[in-house]
C-alpha positions in Angstrom: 131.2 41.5 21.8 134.4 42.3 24.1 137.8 41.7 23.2 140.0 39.2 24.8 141.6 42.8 25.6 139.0 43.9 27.5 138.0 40.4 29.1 142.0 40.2 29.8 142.0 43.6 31.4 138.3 42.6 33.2 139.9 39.7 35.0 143.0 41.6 36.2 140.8 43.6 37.7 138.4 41.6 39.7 141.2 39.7 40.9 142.9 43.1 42.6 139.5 43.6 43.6 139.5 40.3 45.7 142.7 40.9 47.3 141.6 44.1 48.6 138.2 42.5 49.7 140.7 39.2 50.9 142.8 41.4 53.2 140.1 43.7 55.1 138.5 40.5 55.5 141.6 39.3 57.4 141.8 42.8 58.8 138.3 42.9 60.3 138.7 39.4 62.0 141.7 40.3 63.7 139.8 43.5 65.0 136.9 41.1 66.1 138.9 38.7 68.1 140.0 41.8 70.8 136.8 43.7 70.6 134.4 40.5 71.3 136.8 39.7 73.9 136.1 43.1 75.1 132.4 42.8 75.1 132.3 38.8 76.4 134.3 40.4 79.7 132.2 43.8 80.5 129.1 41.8 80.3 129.0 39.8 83.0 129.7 43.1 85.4 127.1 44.9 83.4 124.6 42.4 84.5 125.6 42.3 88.0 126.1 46.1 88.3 122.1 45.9 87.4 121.5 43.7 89.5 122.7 45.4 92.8 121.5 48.4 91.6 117.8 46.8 91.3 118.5 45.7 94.8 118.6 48.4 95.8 115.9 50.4 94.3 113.6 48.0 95.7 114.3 48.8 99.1 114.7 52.5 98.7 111.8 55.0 98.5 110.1 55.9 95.1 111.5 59.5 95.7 115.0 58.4 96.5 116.5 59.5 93.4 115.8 62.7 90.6 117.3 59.9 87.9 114.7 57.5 88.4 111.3 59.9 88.2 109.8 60.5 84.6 108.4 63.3 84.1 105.0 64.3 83.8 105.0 66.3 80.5 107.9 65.3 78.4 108.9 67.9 75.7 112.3 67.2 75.1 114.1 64.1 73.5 117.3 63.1 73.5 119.3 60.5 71.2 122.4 58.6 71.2 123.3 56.8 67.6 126.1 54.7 67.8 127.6 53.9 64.2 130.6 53.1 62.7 133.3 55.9 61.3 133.8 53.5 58.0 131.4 51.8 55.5 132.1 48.5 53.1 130.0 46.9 56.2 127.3 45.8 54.6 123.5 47.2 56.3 124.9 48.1 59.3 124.9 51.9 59.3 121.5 51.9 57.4 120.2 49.3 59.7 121.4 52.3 62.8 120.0 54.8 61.2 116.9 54.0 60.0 115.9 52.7 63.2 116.8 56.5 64.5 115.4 58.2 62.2 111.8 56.2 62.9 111.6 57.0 66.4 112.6 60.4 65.8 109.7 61.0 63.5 107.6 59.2 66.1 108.5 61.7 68.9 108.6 64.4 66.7 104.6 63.6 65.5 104.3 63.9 68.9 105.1 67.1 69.6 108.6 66.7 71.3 111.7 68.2 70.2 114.0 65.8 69.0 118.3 66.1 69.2 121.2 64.1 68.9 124.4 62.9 70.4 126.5 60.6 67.6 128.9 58.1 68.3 130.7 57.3 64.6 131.2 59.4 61.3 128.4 57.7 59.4 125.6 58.8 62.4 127.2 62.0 62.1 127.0 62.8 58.4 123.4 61.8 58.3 122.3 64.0 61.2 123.9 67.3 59.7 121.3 66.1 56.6 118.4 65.8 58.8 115.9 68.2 60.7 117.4 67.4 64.0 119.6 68.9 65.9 122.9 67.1 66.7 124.3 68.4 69.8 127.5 66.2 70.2 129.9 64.3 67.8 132.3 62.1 68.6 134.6 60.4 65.7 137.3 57.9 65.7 136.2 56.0 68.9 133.8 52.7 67.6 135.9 50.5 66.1 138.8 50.7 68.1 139.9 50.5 72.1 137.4 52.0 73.3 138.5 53.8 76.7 136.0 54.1 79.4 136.5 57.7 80.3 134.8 58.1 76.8 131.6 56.7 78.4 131.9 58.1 81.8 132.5 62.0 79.8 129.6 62.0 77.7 127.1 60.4 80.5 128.0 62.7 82.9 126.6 65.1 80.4 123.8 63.5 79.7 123.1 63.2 83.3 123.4 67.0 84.1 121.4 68.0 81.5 118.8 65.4 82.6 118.6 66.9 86.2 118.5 70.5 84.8 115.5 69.5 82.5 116.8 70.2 79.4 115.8 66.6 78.4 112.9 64.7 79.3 114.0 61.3 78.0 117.3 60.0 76.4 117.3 57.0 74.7 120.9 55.3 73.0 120.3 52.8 69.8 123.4 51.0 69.2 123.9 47.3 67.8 123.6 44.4 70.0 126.1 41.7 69.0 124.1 38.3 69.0 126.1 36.1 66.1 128.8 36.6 63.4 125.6 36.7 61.2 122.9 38.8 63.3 123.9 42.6 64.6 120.1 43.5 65.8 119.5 47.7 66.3 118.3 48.2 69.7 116.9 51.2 71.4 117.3 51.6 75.5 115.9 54.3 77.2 118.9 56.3 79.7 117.4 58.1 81.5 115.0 58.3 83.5 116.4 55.1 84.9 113.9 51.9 83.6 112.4 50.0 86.7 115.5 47.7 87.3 114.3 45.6 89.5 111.7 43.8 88.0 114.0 43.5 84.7 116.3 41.5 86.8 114.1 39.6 88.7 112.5 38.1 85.7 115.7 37.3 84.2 117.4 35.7 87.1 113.8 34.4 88.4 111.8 35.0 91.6 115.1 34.6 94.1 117.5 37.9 94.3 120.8 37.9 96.1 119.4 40.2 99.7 122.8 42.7 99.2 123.8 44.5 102.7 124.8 47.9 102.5 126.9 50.8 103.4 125.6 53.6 104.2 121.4 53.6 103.1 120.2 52.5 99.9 119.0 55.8 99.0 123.0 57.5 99.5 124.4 54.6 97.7 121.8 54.9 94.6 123.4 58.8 94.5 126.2 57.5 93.4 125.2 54.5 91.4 122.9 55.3 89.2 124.6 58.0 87.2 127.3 54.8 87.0 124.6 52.8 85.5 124.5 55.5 82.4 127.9 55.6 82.6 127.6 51.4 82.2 125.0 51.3 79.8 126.5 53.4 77.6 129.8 51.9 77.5 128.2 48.8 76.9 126.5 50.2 73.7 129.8 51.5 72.5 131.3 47.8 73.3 128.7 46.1 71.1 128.5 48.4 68.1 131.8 48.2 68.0 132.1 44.5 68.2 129.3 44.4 65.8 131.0 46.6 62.8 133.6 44.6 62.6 131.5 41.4 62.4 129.8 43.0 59.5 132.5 44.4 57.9 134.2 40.6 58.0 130.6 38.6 56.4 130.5 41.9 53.9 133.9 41.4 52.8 133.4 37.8 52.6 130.6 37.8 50.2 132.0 40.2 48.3 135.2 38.3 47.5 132.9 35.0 47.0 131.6 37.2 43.8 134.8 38.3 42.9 135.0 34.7 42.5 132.1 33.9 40.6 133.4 36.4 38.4 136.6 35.6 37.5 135.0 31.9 36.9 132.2 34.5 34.3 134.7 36.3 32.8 137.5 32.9 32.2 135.2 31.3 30.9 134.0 34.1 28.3 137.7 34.6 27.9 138.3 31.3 26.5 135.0 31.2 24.5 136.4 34.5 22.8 139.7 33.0 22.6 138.2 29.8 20.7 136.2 31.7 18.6 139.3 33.7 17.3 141.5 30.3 16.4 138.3 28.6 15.1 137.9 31.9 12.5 141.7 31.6 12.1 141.7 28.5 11.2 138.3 29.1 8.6 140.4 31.6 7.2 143.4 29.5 6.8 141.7 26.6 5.5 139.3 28.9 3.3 142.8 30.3 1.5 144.4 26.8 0.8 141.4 25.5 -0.6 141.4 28.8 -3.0 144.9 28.0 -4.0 143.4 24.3 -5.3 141.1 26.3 -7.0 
């Protein structure tokens, strides 16, 4: 049976525990307030940037654009993995990476070669473990202010290495911010560029806004739909971001909600193992008078 010493020196200890857990808690919803904001704003242009752009891509030839064809054979893969650079978040990373590492093993059983772009230190670490190669790392931008030029940089890359074949398909998995308590792991395909039109039209319903334009359709989709990677992605890096620190906040919620049940545990053994000391006290003393009768 413990001391009072130990259960003493137990206590102490879960309650530094839940001041640590207290103040990242505080820490995270302060960093959740701007980046939400952040993400609540870009979405609405997101939306309507796809929407013009599906606009159009309906009126513009099939062969208007290199970014829009698949290919016939595809050999190479491509994959961005947005995580966080910190744990103490709960599932989240896992969640990220087990979802990349199951359609890499998919395309890989395939027969396609499989590489990787990270976003975050925890995608990182785990691709220099894997199979697959990681091209690219970036650290210390989810989490933070996240600046566009970070977006528009590594889709530009993306892009060229697209039109030069030497990928077939990029896809980014990040984590869509839905609720304080649901961050759901989605995977969007890049590039080639999805049919946007008919993924806007049965969102918005059978009208669409006729947009005039500029010079032709096919010049302006030249220019726009490298932006729409450039979009896309900054969008993924909006949400993940938004939806770290939403984990980190319920994580370090829970955890000082059992730093509390514990310290309620451990008082309460505490003051069994305090009673239990005076009660034997008291046996003792009682035991000696009633010797001295004797």
């Amino acid at each position: 049976m413990a001391t009072l010493k130990d259960v003493e020196l137990k206590i102490s200890a879960v309650k530094k525990t839940k001041q640590i857990t207290k103040a990242m808690n505080m820490v995270a919803t302060s960093r959740l307030r701007g980046c939400q904001q952040a993400t609540d704003a870009f979405r609405p242009y997101a939306e309507k940037f796809a929407e013009v752009l599906g606009s159009l891509a309906s009126r513009a030839p099939g062969d208007a654009n290199p970014l829009l064809i698949p290919r016939e054979e595809v050999r190479n893969v491509h994959v961005v993995l947005c995580t966080s650079d910190r744990g103490l978040c709960g599932g989240f990373n896992l969640n990220l990476i087990e979802r990349a590492e199951k359609l890499a093993k998919a395309e890989a059983a395939a027969g396609k070669t499989v590489s990787f772009t990270n976003f975050g230190k925890k995608g990182r670490d785990w691709a220099r473990k894997s199979d697959f190669e990681m091209v690219e790392a970036h650290v210390g931008v989810v989490g933070g202010r996240i600046p566009f030029a970070t977006a528009v940089t590594s889709g530009r890359q993306l892009v060229d290495r697209f039109l030069d074949e030497t990928y077939d398909e990029v896809y980014v998995i990040y984590s869509l911010f839905e609720s304080m308590a649901r961050q759901n792991p989605v995977v969007q395909k890049l590039l080639p560029i999805p049919a946007i039109g008919s993924e806007v039209e049965a969102e918005a319903g059978p009208y669409m806004a006729e947009h005039i334009c500029e010079p032709s359709p096919a010049q302006l989709l030249g220019t726009l739909l490298p932006r729409n990677v450039f979009v896309q992605l900054y969008k993924a890096l909006l949400e993940t971001s938004t939806s770290e620190h939403a984990a980190r906040m319920m994580a370090m919620e829970n955890a000082t909600k059992a730093c509390n049940d514990m310290i309620e545990r451990l008082t309460l053994a505490y003051n069994k193992a305090r009673q239990a000391a005076i009660t034997a006290e008291l046996m003792d003393i009682v035991g000696g008078a009633e010797a001295l009768k004797g």
